[in-house]
C-alpha positions in Angstrom: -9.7 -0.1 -13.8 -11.3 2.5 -12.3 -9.7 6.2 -12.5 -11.0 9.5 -10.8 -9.0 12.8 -11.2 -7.0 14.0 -9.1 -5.7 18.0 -7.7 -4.7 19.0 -11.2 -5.3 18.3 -14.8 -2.5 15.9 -14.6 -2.9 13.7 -11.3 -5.8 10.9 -11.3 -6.6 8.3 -8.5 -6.3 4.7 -9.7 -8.1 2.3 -7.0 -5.7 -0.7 -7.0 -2.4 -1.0 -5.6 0.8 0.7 -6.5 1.7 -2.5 -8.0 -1.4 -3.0 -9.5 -1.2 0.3 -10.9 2.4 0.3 -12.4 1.7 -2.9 -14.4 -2.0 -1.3 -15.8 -0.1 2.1 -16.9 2.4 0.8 -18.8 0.5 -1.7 -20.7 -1.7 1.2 -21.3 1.3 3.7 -22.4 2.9 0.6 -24.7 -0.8 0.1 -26.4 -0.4 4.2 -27.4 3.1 4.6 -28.1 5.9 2.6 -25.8 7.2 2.8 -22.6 11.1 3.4 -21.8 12.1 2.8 -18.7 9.5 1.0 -15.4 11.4 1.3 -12.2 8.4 1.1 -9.1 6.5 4.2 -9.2 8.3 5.4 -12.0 7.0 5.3 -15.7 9.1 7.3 -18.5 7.3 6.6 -22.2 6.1 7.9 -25.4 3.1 8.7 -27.7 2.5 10.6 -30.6 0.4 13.1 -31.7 0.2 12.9 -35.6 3.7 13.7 -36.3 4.5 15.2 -33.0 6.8 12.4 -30.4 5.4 13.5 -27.0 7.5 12.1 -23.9 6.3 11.5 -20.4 6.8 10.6 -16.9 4.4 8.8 -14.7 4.9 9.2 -11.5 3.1 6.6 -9.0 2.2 7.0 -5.1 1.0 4.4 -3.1 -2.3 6.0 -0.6 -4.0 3.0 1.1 -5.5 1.2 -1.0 -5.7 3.8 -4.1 -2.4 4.9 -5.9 -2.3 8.9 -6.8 -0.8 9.3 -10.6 1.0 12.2 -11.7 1.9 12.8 -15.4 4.0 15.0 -17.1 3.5 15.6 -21.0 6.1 17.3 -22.8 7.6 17.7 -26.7 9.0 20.6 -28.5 6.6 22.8 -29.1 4.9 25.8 -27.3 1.5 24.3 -28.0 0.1 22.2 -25.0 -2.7 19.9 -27.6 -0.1 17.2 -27.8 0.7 16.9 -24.5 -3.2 17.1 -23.1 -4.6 15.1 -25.9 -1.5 12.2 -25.1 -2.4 12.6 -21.4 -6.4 12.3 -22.3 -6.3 9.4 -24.4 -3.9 7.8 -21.9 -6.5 8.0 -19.1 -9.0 6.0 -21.3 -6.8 3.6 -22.5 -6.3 3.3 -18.5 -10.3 3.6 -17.9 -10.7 0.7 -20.3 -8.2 -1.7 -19.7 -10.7 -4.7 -18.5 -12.3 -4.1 -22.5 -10.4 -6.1 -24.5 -12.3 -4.7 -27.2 -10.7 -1.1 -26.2 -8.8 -0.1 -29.0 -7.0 3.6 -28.1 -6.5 6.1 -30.2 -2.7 5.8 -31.1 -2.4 9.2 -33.1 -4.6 11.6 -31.1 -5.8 13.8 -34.3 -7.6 12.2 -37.5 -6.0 11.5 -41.1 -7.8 14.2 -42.7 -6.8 17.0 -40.4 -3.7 15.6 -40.4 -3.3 15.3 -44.0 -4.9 19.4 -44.0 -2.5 20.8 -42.0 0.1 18.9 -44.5 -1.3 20.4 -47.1 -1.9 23.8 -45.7 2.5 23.4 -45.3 3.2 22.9 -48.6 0.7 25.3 -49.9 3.2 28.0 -48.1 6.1 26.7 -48.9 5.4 26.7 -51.8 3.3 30.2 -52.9 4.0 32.5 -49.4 7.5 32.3 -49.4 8.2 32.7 -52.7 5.9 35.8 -53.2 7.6 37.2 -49.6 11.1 36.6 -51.1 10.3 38.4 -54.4 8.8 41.4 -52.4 11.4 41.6 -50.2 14.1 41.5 -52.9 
């Protein structure tokens, strides 16, 4: 399908039909994460990025013979990566959904950084805050 963007970083132009549309985005949202709720013009799903659940809602509006998409990312944290990289690798899964050799990217950030920033945890849990707590006390 063929996607443009839109206003703002999180509305894109999809040229089909709302219906069209509605069917493409969730199959696309299901192949990254899954989708909760499909009502017409309304998408509410998930994703993840590594560990991170990211929620969003899809928001769908019929113009002609295009349909305007609006997305909102959101999880618990203050950092917007999650969100913008869910958002991202939705749009190609979208982008690519006549390739049925497409295969998206369902964790948005690689094993080994992944397993880094796991590392790079336990590394201060278990030398910083011991050291903090002895200097402290």
């Amino acid at each position: 399908m063929k996607i443009t963007a839109g206003a703002t970083d999180s509305q894109f132009v999809l040229h089909a039909t709302l219906n069209e549309a509605q069917q493409v985005v969730a199959n696309s949202l299901s192949r990254l994460g899954g989708v909760k709720s499909s009502t017409p013009g309304k998408i509410k799903g998930w994703g993840k990025y590594g560990l991170n659940k990211v929620s969003m809602d899809i928001s769908l509006f019929e113009q002609g013979s295009e349909t305007l998409m609006t997305v909102n990312a959101k999880n618990g944290s203050v950092y917007s990566g999650p969100n913008k990289s869910l958002i991202t690798r939705l749009v190609d899964a979208i982008a690519n959904s006549d390739n049925p050799s497409f295969v998206p990217d369902k964790q948005g950030i690689g094993t080994v950084p992944l397993i880094a920033s796991l590392f790079g945890l336990t590394l201060i849990l278990i030398i910083v805050i011991p050291f903090l707590v002895n200097y402290l006390l």
